[in-house]
N, C-alpha and C positions, 0 to 999 in steps of 0.2 A: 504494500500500500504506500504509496508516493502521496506524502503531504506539502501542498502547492502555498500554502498561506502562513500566516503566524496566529499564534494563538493571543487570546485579548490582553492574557499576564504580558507580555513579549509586547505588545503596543502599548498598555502602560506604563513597564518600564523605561525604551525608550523615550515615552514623552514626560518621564520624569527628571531622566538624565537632561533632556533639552530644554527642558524648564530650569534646570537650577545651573545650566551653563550661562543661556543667554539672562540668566538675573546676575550671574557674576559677571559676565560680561558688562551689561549695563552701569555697576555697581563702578565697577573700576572705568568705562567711561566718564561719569559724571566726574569723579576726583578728578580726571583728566581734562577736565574741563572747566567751565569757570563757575559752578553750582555754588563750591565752598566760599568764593569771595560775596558772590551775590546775596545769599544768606547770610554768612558774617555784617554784610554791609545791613542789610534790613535789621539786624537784631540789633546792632551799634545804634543807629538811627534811635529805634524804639526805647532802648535804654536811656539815651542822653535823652530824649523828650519825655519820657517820664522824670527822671531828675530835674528836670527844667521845671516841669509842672507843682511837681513835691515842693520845690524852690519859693514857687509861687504862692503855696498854702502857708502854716506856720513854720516852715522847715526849713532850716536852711541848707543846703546839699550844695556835695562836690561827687564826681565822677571821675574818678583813675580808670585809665585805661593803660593795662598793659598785656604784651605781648611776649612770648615765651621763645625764644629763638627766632624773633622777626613774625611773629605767629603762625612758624610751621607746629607748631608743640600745643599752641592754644592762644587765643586772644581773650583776655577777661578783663569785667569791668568791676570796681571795687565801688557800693553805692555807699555815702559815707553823710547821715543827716543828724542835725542838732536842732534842738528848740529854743530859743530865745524867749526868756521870760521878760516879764515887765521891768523889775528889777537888775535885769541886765546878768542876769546867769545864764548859763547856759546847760541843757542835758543831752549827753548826745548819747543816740542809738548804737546800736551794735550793725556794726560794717557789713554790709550782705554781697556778698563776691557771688557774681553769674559768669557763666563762659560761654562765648557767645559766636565763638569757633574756631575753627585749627585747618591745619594745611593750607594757609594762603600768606601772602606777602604784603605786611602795613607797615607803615614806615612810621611808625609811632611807639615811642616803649615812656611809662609813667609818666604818660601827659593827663595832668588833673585842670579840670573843668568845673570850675564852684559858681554858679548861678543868683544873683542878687533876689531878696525877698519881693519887691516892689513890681520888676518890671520882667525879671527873666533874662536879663541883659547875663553877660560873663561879668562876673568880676573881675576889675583889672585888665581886660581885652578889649581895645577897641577898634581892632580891623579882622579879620577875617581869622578862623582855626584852618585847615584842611588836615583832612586825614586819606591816606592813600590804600585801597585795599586791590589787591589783583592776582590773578590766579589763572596761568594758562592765557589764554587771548580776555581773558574779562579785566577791565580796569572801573574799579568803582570810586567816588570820590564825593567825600562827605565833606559840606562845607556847612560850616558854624560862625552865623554873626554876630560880633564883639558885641554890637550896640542894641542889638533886639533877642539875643539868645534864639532867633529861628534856626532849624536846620533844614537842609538838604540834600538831596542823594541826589547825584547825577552819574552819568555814564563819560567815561573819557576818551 
């Protein structure tokens, strides 16, 4: 008896093995690509304007941002806020360190961003931040203004 075909086991094996090629596959194109800077840039973004916000309420906040080997190792931001009493003390909270991603290249290591209560503006900044992020053909660039604490993500 000559068997002409394959059995159902033998089709779903194959399209098991071909399923978890092409998802490594995938996996290792995106690194390869510029995914990690685009997402590092979105999450930096959302970070520094929630500090800006916080800034804005009773808190006064700064934002460190540093990077582990140029942030091939990791980029993390250290969120760092205090209250201001009437009296003029001060109590400040416990540091909340996020990381906000790895394998891409910023050109930034412990640059701290402290936000004014009143208006959002940078303390002490009055012309432009930029921060560089890129990864593979992606170039992403985050710019922070001295006089209004807005931010921006642009493409380069």
């Amino acid at each position: 008896m000559r068997n002409k075909g394959m059995s159902l086991v033998e089709i779903i094996v194959v399209v098991a093995v071909m399923s978890v090629l092409i998802g490594v596959m995938g996996y290792g194109l995106s690194l390869s690509s510029g995914k990690p800077a685009e997402e590092c840039a979105r999450k930096l973004v959302s970070e520094i304007q929630q500090a800006r916000m916080a800034a804005m309420g009773k808190n006064r906040t700064a934002i460190t941002i540093r990077a582990d080997d140029g942030g091939q190792d990791g980029v993390w931001v250290d969120l760092k806020s205090w209250t201001v009493a009437d009296d003029g003390s001060t109590v400040e909270q416990p540091v909340e360190t996020k990381k906000v991603g790895s394998k891409v290249n910023i050109d930034c290591n412990d640059l701290t961003l402290e936000f004014d209560r009143a208006s959002g503006a940078l303390v002490g900044e009055t012309g432009v931040v930029e921060i560089h992020i890129s990864k593979a053909n992606t170039k992403k660039k985050i710019v922070i203004y001295g006089l209004t604490g807005n931010v921006d993500l642009v493409a380069e």
